[in-house]
N, CA, C and O atoms as a printed pandas DataFrame, in Angstrom:
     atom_number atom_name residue_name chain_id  residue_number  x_coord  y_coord  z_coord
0              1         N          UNK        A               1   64.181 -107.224  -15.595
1              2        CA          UNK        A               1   64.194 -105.788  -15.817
2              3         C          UNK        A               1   64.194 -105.084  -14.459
3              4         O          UNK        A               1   63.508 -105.668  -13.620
4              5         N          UNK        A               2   64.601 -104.333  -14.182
5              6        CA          UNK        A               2   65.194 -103.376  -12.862
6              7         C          UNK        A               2   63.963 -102.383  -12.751
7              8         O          UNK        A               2   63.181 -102.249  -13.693
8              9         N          UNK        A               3   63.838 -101.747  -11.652
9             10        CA          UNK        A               3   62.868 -100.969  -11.576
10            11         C          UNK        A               3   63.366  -99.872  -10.285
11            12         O          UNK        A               3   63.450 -100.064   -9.072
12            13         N          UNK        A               4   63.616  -98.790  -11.035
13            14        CA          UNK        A               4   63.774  -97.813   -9.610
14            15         C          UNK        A               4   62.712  -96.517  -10.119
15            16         O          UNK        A               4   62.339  -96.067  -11.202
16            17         N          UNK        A               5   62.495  -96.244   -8.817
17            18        CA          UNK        A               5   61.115  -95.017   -8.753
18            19         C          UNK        A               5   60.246  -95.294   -9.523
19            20         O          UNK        A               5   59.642  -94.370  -10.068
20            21         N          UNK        A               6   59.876  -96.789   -9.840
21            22        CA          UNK        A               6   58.470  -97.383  -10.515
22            23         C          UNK        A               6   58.945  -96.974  -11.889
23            24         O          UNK        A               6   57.977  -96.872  -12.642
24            25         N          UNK        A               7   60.006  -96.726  -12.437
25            26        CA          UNK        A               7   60.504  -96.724  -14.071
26            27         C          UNK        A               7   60.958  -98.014  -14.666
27            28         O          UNK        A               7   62.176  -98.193  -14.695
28            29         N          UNK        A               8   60.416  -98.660  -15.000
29            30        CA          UNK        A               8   61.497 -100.006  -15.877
30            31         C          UNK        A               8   62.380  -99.569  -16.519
31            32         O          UNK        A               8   62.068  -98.697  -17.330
32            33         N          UNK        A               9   63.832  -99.983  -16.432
33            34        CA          UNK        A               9   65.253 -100.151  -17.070
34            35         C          UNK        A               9   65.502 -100.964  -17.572
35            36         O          UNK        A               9   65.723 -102.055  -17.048
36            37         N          UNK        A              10   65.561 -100.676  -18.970
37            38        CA          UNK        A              10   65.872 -101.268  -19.834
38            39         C          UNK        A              10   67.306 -102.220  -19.531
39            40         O          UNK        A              10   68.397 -101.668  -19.391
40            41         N          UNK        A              11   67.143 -103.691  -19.452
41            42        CA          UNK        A              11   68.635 -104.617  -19.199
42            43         C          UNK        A              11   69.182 -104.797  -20.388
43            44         O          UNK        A              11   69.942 -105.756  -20.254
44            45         N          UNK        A              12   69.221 -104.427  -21.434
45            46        CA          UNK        A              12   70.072 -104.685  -22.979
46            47         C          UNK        A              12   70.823 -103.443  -22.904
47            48         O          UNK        A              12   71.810 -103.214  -23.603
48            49         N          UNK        A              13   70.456 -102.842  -22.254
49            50        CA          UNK        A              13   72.009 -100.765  -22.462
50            51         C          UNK        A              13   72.497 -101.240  -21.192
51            52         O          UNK        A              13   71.994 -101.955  -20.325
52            53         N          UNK        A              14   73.619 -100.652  -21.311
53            54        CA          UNK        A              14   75.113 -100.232  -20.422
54            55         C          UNK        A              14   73.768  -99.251  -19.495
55            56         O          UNK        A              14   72.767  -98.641  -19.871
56            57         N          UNK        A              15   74.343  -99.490  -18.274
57            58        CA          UNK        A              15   74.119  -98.945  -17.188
58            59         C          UNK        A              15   73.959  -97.922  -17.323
59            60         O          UNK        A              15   72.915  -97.429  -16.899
60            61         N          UNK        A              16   75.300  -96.822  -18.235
61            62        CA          UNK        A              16   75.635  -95.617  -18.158
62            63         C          UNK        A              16   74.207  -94.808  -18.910
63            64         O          UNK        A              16   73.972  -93.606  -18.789
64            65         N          UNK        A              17   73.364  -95.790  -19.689
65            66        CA          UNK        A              17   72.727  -95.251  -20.904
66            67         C          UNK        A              17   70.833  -95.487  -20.071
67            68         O          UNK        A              17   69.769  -94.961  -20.397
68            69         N          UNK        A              18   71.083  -96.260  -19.212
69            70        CA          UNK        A              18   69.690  -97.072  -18.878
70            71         C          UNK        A              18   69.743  -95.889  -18.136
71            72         O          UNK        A              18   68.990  -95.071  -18.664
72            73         N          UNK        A              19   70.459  -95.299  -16.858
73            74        CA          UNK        A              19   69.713  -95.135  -15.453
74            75         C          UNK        A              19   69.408  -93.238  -16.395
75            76         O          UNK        A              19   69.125  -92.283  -15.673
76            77         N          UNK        A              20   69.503  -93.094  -17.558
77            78        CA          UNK        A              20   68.850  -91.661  -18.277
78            79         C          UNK        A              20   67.009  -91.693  -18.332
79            80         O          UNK        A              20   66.098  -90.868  -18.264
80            81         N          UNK        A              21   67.162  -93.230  -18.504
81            82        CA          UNK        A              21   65.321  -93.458  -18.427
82            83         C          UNK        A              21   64.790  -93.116  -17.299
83            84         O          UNK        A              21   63.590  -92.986  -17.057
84            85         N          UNK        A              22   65.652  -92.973  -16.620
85            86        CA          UNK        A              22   65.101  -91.714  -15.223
86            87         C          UNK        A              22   64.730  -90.020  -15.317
87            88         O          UNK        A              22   65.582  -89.201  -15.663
88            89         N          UNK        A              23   63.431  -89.671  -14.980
89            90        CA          UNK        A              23   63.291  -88.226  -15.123
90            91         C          UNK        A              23   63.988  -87.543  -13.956
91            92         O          UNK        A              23   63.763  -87.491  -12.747
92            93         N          UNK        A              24   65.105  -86.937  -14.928
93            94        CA          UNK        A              24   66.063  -86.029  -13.623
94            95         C          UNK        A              24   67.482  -86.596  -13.325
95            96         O          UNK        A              24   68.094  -86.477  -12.264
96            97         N          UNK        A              25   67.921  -87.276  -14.526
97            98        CA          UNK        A              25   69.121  -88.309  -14.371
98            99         C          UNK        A              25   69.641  -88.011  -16.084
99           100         O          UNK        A              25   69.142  -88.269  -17.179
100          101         N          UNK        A              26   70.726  -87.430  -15.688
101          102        CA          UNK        A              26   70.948  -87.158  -17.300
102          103         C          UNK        A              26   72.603  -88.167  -17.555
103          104         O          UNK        A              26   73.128  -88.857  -16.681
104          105         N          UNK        A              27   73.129  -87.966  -18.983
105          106        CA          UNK        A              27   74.601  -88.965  -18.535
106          107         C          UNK        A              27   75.524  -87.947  -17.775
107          108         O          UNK        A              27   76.659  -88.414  -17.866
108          109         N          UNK        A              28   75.547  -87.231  -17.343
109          110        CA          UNK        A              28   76.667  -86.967  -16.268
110          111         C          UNK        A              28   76.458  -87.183  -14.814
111          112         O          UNK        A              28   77.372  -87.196  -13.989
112          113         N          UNK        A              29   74.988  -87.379  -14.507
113          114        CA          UNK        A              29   74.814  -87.904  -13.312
114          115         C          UNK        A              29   74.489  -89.311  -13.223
115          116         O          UNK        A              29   74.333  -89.683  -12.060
116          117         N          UNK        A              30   74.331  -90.256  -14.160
117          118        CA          UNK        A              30   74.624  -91.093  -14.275
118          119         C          UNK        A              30   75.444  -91.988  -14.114
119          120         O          UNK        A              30   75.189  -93.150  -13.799
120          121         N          UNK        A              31   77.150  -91.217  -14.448
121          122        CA          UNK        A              31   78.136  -91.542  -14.664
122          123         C          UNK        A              31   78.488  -91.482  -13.387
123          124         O          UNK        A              31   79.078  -92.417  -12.845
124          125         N          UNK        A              32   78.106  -90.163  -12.643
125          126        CA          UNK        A              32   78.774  -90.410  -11.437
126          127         C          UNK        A              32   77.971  -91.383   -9.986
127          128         O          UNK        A              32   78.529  -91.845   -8.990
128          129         N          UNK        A              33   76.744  -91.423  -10.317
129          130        CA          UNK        A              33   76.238  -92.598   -9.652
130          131         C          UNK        A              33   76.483  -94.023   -9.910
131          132         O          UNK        A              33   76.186  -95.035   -9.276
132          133         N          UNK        A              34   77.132  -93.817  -11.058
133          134        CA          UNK        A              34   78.039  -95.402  -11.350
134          135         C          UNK        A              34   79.552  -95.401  -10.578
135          136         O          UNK        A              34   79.818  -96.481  -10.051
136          137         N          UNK        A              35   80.220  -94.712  -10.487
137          138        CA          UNK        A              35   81.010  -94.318  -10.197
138          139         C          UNK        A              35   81.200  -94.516   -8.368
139          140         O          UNK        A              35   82.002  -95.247   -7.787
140          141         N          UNK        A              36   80.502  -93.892   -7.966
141          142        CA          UNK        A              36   80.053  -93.601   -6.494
142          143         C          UNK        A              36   79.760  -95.393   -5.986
143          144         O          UNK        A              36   80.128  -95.842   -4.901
144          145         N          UNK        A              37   79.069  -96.154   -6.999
145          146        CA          UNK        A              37   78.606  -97.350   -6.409
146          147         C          UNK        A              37   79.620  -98.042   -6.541
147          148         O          UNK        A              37   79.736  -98.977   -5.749
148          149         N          UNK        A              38   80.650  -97.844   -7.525
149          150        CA          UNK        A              38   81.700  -98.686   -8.005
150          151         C          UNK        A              38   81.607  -99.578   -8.749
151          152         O          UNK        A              38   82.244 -100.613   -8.552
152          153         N          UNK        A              39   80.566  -99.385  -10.094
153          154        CA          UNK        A              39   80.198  -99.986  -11.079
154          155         C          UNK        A              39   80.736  -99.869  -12.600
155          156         O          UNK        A              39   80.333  -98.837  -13.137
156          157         N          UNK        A              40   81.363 -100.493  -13.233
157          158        CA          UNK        A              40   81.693 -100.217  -14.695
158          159         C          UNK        A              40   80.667  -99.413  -15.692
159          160         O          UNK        A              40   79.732 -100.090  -16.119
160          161         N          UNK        A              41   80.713  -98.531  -15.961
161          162        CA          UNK        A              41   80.037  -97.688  -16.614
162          163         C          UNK        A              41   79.452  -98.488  -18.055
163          164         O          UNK        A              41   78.430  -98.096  -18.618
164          165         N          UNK        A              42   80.207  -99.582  -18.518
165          166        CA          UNK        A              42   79.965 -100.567  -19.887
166          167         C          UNK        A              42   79.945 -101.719  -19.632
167          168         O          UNK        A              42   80.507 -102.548  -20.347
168          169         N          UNK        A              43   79.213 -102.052  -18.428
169          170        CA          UNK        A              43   78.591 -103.027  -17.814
170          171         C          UNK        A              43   77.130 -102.795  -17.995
171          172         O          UNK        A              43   76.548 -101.802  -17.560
172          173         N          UNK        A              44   76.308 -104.216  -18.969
173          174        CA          UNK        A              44   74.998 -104.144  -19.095
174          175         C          UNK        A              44   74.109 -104.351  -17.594
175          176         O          UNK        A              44   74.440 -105.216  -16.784
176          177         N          UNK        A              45   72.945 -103.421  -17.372
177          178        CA          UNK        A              45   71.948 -102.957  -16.666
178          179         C          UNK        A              45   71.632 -104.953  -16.010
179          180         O          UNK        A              45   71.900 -105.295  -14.859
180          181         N          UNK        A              46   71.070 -105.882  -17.037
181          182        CA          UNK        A              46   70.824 -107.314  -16.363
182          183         C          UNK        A              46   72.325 -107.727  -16.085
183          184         O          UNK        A              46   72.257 -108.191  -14.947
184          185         N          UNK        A              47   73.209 -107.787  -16.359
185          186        CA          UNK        A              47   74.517 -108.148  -15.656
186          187         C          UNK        A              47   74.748 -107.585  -14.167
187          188         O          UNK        A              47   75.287 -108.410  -13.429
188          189         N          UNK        A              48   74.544 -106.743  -13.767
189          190        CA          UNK        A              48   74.453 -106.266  -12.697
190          191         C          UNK        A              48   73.527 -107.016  -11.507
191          192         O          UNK        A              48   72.419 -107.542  -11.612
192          193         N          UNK        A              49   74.348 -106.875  -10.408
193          194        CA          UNK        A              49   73.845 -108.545   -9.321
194          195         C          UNK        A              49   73.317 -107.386   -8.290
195          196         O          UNK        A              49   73.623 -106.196   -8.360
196          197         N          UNK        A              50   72.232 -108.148   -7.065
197          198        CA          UNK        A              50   71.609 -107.457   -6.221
198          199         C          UNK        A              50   72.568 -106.332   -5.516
199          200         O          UNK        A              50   72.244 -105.155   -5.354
200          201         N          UNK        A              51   73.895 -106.964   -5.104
201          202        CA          UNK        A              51   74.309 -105.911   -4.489
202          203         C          UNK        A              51   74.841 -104.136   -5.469
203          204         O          UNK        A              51   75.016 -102.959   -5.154
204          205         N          UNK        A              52   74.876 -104.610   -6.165
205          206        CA          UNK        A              52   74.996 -103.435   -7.045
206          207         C          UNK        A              52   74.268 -102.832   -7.147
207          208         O          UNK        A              52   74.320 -101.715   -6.634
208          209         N          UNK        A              53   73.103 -103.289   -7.931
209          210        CA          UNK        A              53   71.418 -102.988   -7.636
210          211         C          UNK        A              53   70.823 -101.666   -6.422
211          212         O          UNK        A              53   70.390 -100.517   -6.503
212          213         N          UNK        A              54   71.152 -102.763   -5.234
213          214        CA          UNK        A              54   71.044 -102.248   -3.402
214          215         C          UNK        A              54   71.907 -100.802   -3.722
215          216         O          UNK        A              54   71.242  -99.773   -3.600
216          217         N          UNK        A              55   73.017 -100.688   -4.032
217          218        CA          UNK        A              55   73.974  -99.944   -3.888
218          219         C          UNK        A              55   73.126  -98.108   -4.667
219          220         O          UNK        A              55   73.009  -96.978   -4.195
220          221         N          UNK        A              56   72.778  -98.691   -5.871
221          222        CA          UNK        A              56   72.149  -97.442   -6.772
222          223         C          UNK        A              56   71.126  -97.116   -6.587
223          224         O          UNK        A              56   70.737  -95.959   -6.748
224          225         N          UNK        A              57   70.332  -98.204   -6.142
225          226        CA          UNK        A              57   69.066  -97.304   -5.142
226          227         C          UNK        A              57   68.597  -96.572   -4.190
227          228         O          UNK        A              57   67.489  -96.040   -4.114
228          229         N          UNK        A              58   69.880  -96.548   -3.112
229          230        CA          UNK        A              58   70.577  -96.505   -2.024
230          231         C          UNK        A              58   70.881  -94.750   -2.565
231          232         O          UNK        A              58   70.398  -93.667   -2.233
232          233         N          UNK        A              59   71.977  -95.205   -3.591
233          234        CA          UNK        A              59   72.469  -93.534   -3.735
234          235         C          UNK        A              59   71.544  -92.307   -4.233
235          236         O          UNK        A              59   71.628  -91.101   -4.003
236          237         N          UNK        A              60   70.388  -93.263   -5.208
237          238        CA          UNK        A              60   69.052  -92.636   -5.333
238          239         C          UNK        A              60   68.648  -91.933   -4.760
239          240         O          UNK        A              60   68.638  -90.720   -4.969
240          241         N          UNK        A              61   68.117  -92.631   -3.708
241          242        CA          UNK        A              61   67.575  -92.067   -2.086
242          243         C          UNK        A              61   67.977  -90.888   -1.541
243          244         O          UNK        A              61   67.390  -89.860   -1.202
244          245         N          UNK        A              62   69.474  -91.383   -1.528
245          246        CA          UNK        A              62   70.340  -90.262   -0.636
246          247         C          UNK        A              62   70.405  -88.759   -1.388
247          248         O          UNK        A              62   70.285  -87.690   -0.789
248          249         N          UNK        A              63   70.602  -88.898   -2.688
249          250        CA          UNK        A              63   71.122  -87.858   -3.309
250          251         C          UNK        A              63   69.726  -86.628   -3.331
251          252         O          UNK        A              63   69.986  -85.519   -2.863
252          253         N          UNK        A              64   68.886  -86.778   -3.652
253          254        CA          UNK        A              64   67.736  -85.754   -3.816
254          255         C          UNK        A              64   66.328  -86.293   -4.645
255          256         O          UNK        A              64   66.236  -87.512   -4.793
256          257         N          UNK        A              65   65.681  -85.783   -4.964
257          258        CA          UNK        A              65   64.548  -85.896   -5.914
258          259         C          UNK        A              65   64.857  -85.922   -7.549
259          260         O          UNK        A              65   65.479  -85.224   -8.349
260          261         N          UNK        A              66   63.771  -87.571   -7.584
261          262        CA          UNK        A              66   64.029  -87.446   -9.366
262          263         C          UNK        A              66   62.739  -88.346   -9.165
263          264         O          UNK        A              66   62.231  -88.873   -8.176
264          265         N          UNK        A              67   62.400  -88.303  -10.601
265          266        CA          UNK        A              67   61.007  -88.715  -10.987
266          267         C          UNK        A              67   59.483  -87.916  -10.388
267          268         O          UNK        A              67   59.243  -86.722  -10.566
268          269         N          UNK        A              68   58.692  -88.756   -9.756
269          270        CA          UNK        A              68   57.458  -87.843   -9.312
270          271         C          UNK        A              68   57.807  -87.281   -8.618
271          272         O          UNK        A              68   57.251  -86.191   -8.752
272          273         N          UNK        A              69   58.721  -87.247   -7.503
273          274        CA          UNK        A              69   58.862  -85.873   -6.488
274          275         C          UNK        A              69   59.383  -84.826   -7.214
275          276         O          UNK        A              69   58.994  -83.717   -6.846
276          277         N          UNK        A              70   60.462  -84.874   -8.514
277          278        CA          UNK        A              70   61.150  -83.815   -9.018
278          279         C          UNK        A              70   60.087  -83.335  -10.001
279          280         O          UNK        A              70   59.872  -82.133  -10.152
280          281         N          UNK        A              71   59.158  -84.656  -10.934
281          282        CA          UNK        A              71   57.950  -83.189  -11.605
282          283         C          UNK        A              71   57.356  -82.897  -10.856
283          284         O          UNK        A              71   56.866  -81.818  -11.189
284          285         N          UNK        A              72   56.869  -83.315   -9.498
285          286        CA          UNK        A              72   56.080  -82.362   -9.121
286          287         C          UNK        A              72   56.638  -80.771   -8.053
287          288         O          UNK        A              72   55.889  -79.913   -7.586
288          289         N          UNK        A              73   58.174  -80.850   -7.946
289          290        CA          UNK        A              73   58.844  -79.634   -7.379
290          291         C          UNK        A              73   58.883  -78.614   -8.216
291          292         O          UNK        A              73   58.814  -77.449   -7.823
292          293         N          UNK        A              74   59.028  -79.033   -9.756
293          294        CA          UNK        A              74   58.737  -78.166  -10.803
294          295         C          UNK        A              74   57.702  -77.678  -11.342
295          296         O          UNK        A              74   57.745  -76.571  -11.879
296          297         N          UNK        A              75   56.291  -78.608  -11.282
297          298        CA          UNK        A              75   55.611  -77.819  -11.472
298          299         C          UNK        A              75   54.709  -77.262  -10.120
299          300         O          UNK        A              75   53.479  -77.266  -10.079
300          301         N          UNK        A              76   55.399  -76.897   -9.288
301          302        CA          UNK        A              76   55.120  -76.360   -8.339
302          303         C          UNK        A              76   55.501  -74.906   -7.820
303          304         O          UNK        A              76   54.902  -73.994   -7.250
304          305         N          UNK        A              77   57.026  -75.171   -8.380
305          306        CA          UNK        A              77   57.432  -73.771   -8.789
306          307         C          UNK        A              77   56.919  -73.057  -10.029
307          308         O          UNK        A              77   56.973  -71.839  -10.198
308          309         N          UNK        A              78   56.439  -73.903  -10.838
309          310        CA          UNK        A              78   55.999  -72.917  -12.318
310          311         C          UNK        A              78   54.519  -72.278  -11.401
311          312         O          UNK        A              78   54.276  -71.082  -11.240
312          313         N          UNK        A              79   53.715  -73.379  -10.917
313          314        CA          UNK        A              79   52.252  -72.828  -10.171
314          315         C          UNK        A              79   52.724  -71.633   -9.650
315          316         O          UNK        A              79   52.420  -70.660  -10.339
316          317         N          UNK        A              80   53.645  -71.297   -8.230
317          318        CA          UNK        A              80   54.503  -70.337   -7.878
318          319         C          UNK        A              80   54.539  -69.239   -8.481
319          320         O          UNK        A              80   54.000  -68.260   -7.966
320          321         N          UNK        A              81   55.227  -69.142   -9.795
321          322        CA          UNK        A              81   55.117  -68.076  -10.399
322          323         C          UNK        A              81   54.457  -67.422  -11.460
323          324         O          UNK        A              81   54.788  -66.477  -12.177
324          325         N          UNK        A              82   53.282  -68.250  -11.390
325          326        CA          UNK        A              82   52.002  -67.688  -12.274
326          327         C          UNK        A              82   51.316  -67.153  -10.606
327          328         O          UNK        A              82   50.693  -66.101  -10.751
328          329         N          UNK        A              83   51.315  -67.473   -9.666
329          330        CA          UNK        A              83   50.208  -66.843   -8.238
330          331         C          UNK        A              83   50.533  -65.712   -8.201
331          332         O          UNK        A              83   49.736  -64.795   -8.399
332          333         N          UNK        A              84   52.130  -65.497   -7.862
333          334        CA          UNK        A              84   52.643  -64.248   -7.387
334          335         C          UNK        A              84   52.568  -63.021   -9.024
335          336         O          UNK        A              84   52.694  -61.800   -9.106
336          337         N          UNK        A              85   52.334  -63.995   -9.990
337          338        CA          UNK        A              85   52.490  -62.895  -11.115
338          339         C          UNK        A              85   53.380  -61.860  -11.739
339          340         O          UNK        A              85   53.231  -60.739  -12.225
340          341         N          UNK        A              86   54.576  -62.876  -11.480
341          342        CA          UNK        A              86   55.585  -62.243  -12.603
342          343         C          UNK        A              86   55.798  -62.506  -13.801
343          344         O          UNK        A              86   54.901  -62.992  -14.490
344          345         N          UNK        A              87   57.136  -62.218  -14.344
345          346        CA          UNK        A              87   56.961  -61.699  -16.104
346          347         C          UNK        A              87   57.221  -63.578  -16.232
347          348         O          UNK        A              87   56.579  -64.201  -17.077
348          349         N          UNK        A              88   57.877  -64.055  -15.612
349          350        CA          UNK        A              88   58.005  -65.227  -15.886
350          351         C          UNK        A              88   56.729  -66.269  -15.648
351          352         O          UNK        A              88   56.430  -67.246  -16.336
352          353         N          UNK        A              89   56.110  -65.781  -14.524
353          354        CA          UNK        A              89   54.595  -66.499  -14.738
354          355         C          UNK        A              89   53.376  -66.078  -15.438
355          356         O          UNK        A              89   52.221  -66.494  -15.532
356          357         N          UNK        A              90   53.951  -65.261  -15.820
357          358        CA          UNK        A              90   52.615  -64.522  -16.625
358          359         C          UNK        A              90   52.810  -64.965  -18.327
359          360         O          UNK        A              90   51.894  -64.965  -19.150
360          361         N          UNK        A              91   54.272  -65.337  -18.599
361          362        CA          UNK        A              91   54.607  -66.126  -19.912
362          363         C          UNK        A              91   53.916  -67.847  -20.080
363          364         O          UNK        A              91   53.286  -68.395  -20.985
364          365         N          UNK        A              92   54.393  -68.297  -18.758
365          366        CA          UNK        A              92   53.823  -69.714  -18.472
366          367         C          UNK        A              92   52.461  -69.408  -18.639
367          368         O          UNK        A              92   51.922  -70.055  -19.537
368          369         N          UNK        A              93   51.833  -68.706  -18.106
369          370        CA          UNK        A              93   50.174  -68.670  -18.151
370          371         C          UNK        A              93   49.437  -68.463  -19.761
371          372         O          UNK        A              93   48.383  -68.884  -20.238
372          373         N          UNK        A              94   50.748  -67.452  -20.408
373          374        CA          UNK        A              94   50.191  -67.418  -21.930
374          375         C          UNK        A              94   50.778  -68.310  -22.913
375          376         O          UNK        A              94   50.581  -68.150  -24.118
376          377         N          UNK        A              95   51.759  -69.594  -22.262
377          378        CA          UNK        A              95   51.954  -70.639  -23.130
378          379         C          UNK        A              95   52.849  -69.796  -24.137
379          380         O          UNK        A              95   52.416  -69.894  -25.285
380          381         N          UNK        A              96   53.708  -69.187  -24.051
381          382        CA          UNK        A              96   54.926  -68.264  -24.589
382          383         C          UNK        A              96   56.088  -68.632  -24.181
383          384         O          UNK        A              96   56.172  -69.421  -23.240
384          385         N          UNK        A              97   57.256  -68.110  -24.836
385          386        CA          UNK        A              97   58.188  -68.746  -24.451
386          387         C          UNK        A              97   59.023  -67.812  -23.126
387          388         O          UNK        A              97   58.892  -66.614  -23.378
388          389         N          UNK        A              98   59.766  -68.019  -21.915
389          390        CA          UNK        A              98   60.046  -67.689  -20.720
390          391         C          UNK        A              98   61.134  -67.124  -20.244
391          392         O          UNK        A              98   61.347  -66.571  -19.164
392          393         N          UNK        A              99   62.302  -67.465  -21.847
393          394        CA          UNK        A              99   63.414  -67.071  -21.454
394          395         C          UNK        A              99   63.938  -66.078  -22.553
395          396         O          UNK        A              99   64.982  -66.235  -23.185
396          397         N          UNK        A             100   63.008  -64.973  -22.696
397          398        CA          UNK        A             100   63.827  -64.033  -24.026
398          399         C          UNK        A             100   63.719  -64.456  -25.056
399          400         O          UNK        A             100   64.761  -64.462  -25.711
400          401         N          UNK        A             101   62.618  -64.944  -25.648
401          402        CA          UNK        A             101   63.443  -65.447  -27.038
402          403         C          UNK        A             101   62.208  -64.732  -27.882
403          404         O          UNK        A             101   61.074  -64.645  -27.412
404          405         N          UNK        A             102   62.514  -64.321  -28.962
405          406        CA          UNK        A             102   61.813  -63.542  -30.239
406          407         C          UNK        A             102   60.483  -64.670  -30.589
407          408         O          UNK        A             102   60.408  -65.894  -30.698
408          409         N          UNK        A             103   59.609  -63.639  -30.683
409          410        CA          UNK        A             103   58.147  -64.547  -30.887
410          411         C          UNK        A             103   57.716  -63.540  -32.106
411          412         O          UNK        A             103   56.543  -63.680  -32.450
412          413         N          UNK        A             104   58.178  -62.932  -32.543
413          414        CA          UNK        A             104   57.510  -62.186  -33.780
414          415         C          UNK        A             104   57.632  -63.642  -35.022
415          416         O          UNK        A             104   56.580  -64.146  -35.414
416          417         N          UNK        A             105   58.667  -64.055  -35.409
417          418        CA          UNK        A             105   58.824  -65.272  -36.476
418          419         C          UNK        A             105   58.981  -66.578  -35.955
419          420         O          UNK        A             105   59.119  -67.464  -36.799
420          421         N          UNK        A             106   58.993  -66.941  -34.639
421          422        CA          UNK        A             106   59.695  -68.057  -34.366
422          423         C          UNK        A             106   58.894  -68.420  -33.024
423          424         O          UNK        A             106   58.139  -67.554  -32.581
424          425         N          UNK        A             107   59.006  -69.632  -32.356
425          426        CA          UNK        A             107   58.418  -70.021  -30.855
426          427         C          UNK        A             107   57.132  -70.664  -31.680
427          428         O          UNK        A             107   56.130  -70.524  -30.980
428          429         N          UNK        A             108   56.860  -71.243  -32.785
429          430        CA          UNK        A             108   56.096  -72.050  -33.005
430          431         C          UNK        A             108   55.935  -73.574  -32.252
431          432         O          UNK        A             108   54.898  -74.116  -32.635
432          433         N          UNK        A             109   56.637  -74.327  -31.363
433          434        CA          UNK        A             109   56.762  -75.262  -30.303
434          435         C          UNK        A             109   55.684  -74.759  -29.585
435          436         O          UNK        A             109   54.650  -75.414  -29.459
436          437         N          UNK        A             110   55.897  -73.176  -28.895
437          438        CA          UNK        A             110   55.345  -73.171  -27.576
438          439         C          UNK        A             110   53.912  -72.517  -28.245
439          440         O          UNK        A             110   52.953  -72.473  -27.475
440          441         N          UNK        A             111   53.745  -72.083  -29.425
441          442        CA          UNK        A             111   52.521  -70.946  -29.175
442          443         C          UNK        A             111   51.582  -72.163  -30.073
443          444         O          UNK        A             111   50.363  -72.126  -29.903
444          445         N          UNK        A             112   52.067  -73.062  -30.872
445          446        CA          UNK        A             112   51.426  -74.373  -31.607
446          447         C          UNK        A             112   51.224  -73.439  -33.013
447          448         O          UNK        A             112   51.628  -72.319  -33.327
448          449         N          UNK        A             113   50.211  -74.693  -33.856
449          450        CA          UNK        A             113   50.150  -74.119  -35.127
450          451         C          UNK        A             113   49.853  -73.154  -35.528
451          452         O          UNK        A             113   48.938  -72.771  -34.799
452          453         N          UNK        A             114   50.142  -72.017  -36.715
453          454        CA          UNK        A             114   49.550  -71.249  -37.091
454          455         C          UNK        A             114   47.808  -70.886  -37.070
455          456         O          UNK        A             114   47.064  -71.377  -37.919
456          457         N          UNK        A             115   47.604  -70.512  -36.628
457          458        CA          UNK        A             115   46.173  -70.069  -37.221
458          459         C          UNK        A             115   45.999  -69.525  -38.788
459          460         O          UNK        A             115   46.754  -68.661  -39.232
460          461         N          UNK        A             116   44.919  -70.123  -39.589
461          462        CA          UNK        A             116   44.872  -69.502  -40.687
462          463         C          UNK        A             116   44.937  -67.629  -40.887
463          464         O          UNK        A             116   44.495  -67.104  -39.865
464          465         N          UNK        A             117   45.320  -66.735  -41.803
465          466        CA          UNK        A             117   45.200  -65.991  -42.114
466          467         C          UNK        A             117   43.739  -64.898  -41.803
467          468         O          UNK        A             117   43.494  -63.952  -41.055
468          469         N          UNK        A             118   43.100  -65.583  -42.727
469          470        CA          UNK        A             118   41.816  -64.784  -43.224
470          471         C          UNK        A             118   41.092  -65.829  -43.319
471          472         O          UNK        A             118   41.078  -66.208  -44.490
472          473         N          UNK        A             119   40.350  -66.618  -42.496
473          474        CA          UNK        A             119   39.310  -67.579  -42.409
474          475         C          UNK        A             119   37.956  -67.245  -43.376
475          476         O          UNK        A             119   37.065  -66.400  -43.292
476          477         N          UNK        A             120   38.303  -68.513  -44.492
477          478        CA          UNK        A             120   37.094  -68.212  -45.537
478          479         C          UNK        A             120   36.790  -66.431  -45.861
479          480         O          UNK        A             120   35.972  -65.753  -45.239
480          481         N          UNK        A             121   37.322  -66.134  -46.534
481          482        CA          UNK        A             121   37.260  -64.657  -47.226
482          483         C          UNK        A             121   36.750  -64.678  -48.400
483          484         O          UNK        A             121   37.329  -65.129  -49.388
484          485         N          UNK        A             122   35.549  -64.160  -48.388
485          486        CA          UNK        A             122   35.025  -64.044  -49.965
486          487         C          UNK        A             122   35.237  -63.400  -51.127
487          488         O          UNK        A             122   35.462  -62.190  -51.139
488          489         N          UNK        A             123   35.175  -64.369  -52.581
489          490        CA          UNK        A             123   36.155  -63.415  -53.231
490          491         C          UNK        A             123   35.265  -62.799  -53.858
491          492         O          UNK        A             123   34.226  -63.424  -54.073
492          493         N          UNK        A             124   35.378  -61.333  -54.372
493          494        CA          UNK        A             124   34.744  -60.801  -55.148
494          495         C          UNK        A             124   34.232  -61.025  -56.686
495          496         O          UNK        A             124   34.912  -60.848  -57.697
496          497         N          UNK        A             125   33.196  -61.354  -56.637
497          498        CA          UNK        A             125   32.315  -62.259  -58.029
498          499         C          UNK        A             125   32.696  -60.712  -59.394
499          500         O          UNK        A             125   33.204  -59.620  -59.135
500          501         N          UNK        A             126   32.295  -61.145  -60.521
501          502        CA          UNK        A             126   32.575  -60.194  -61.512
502          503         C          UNK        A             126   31.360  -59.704  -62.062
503          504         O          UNK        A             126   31.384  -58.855  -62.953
């Protein structure tokens, strides 16, 4: 099993499908880091020999941040804009949603479950 930025890769998927188990590696950058190394895109992840290997770790490196350096650039910028206190950090801070979107019926993801109604309300005896 392969291991880049301390993630295990799965060797039973195509290359094209494994290097997604990366945070910050989606299939179009995938594709082209296969590409770049000069690797068959439907070539399985354990089929792949050291120098290939060398080659994608290599372009890893070079290209920018993914995994712990990239969550932590992000949530560094979210910290960012809850300090300075804008509309966008002041949403992050109330666990709301950040980009426009209607919270009167909907944004149950970000705001979580309902709260009951009327907690234990007594009913009027006869």
């Amino acid at each position: 099993m392969a291991r880049f930025e301390g993630v295990d890769i799965p060797d039973n998927k195509r290359a094209e499908v494994s290097l997604t188990y990366l945070y910050g590696i989606g299939p179009a950058r995938a594709r082209s880091l296969l590409y770049r190394a000069g690797i068959d895109f439907g070539k399985r992840m354990g089929a792949l020999d050291d120098h290939e290997i060398t080659a994608l770790r290599q372009l890893l490196e070079d290209e920018g941040a993914v995994e712990g350096a990239l969550r932590k650039e992000v949530s560094m910028n979210i910290r960012r804009l809850m300090e300075i206190g804008c509309y966008r950090g002041l949403r992050h801070r109330r666990s709301l949603p950040v980009r426009g979107q209607r919270t009167h019926t909907n944004a149950r993801t970000r705001k979580g479950p309902r709260r009951g109604q009327i907690a234990n309300k007594k009913k009027a005896t006869k």
